[in-house]
N, C-alpha and C positions, 0 to 999 in steps of 0.2 A: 335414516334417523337424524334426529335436527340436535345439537348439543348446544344450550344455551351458557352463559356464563356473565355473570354479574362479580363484580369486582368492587367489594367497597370496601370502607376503612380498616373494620377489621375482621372481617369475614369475606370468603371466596364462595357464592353460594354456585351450583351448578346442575342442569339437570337437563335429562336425554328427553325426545319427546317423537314419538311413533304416530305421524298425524296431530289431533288433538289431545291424544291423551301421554302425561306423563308417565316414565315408566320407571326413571329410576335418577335420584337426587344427592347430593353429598353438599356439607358445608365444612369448608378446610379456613384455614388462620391465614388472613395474608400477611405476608410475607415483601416488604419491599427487596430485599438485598436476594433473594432467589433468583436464578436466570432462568431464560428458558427451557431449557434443558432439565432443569430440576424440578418446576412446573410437569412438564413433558411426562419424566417417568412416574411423579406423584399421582398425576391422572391415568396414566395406563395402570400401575397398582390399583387405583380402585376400579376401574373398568375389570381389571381381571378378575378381581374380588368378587365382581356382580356377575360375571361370564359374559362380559361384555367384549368384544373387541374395537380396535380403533377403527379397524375397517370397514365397522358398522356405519359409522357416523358420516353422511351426506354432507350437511352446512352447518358450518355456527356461526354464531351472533354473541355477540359480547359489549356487555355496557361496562366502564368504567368510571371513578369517581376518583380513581389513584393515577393519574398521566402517565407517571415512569415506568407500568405496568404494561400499558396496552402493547410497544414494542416487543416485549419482551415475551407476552401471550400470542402479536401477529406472529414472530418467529416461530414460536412454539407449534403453535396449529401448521404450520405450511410445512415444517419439518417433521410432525408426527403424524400430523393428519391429512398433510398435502392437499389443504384448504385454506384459501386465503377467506379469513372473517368478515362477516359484516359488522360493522362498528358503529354502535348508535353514536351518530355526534352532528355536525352540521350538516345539513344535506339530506338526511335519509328522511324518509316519507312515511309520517307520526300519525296522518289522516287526521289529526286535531290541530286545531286554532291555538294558538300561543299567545295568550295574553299580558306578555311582559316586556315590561321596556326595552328587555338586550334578553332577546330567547335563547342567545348563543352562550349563556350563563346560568341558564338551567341544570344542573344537573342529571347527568343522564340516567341516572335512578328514579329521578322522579318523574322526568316525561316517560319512561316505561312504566314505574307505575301506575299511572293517570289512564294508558291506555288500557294497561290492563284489566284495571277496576270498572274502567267504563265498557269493556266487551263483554264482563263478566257478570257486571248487575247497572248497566244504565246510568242515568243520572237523574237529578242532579249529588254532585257526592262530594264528602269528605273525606281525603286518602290520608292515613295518620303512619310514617313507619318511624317505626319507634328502634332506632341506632344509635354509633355511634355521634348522630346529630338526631334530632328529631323532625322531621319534614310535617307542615300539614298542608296539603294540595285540595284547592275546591276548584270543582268541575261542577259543570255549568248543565243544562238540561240534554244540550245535544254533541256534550264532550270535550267544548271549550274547554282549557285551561283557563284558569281566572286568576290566578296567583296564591300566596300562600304564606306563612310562615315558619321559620327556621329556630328553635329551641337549640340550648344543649342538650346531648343523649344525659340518659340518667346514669349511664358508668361514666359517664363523662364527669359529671356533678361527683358523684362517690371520689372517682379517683381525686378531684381537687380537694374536696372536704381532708380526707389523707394526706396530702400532698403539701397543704399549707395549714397544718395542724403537727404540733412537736408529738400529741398522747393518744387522739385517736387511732383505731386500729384499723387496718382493712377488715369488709363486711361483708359475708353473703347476703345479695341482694333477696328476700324474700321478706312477704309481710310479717310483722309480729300480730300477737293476736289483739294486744290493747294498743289504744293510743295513746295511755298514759305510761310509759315505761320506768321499772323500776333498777335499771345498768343502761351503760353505755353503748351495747350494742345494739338491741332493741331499741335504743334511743334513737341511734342513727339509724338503722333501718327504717322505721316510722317517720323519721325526717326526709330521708330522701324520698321514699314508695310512696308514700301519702300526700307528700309533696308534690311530688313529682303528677302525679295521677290530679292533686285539685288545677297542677297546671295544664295539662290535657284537656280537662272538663271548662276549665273559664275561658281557653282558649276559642275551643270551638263553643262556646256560648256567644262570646262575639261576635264569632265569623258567621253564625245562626240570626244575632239582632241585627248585624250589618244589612245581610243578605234581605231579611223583610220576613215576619212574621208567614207569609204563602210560603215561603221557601224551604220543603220539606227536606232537608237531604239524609242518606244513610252513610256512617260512618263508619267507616273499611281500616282495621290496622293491621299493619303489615308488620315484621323485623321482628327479631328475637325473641325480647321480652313483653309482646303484646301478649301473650296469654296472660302471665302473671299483672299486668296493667289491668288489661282489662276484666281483669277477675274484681276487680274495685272501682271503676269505673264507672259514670251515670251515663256516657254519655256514644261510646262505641258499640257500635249495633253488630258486628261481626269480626271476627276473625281472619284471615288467610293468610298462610303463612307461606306459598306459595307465588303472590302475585305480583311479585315480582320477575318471575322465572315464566308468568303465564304472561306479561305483558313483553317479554322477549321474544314469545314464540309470534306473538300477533304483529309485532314491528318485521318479522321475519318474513312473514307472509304478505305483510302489502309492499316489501320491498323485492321480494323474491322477483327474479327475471324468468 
C-alpha cells in the first residue's frame, strides 16, 4: 500500500492507495511546532480508526510547500514506518517539461498537480487550486507546464479584511442569496465570494485570449473551497478534490525503482 502526503499551509491532506485506486483519505491542520513523533501517533490513531495498520503501508511520497516540516515527516516515516520518503523536490522525474525560468521555484504542489490533472483528463488545461494561495497552472496539449499565476487564497483576503479593520467581524465564508445586501455580514460575504469568483473567471479569461481563440482548455479546481467557488462560477468545467493526492501517486510511479 502507497501512502501519499501533501503538506500545505494549512491543511495536511493524505491518503492510502491499493494500486490505482484510493482507498482511504484524511485532511488534518498543520501544525508547524508538532515533532515527529506527534505527527507519528496522530497518523497511527487514524489508521487505526480505518483498521488500517502501519505495517500495511509499502512507500510514501510526500510533497511539501512548508520546508520546516519535511524533516520532521522524513523522521517520522523511518521511525514508524521504517521508510525512507520520496520527496517531490529537485531531481525527481515529473515526465513533464517545465516551462519557467527557475523550475527549482515551483512549488511542489503545483508540479503534482499539473501531473496529475494531465494523466487524469489530458490537455490542453487549466489547473485552478483554490488555498491558502490560489495557484492557476496551464498545461500545454502534451503536458508541458507553461506557467501560471499566483492570487491570494480567499481566507487569506477575509482574514485581512478582519485584521485591518477596528468593526468588522469574522464571517463564514458562504454565498448570501442577494448581491445587494441589507447587514454587514452578508455584506462581506458577497464582497469576498463574489469577488473572489469574478477573480477566478477574468483570470482565466485571459489566460484563454492570451493562449488564441483554437486554444480549447478545460478547467480542473482542486483545494477546499472549489465546491462552493465553483457553484458560481462561469468558468470551471470540473471539480477534484482529490488531485492532488492522485498526482502523488503518478510521480510515485515513474519514480519508483
Amino acid at each position: 500500500m502507497l501512502l501519499v502526503i501533501d503538506i500545505g499551509n494549512s491543511n495536511i491532506v493524505m491518503g492510502t492507495y491499493a494500486e490505482k485506486v484510493l482507498m482511504k483519505h484524511w485532511r488534518i491542520s498543520t501544525d508547524r511546532q508538532k515533532t515527529g513523533d506527534e505527527y507519528g501517533m496522530l497518523i497511527n490513531d487514524l489508521f487505526r480508526y480505518q483498521g488500517i495498520s502501519l505495517q500495511d503501508v509499502n512507500d510514501i511520497i510526500i510533497s511539501s510547500v512548508v520546508p520546516p516540516l519535511v524533516v520532521p515527516f522524513t523522521k517520522m516515516c523511518e521511525r514508524y514506518f521504517k521508510i525512507t520518503p520520496l520527496i517531490v523536490g529537485p531531481g525527481i522525474k515529473t515526465g513533464i517539461k517545465l516551462n519557467y525560468e527557475n523550475p527549482r521555484a515551483i512549488g511542489a504542489d503545483r508540479i503534482v498537480n499539473v501531473v496529475g490533472a494531465f494523466e487524469n483528463y489530458g490537455g490542453p488545461l487549466i489547473v485552478i487550486d483554490i488555498g491558502t494561495a490560489t495557484t492557476f497552472d496551464v498545461v500545454s496539449e502534451v503536458g508541458d507546464f507553461l506557467g501560471g499565476v499566483i492570487a491570494p487564497g480567499i481566507v487569506a483576503a477575509a482574514d485581512s479584511l478582519v485584521s485591518s479593520t477596528a468593526k468588522l467581524p469574522r464571517i463564514e465564508l458562504v454565498p448570501p442569496k442577494s448581491i445587494i445586501c441589507r447587514n454587514t455580514i452578508t455584506g462581506m460575504q458577497a464582497g469576498i465570494i463574489y469577488g473572489y469568483v469574478g477573480q477566478i473567471d477574468a483570470i482565466v479569461g485571459r489566460i484563454r485570449k492570451e493562449m488564441g481563440e483554437n486554444w480549447h482548455a478545460k478547467v480542473i479546481a482542486t483545494g477546499g473551497l472549489a465546491k462552493m467557488i465553483s457553484s458560481e462560477s462561469k468558468t470551471i468545467d470540473k471539480i477534484d478534490h482529490f488531485l492532488t493526492l492522485s498526482g502523488l501517486r503518478v510521480l510515485y510511479e515513474r519514480n519508483r525503482i
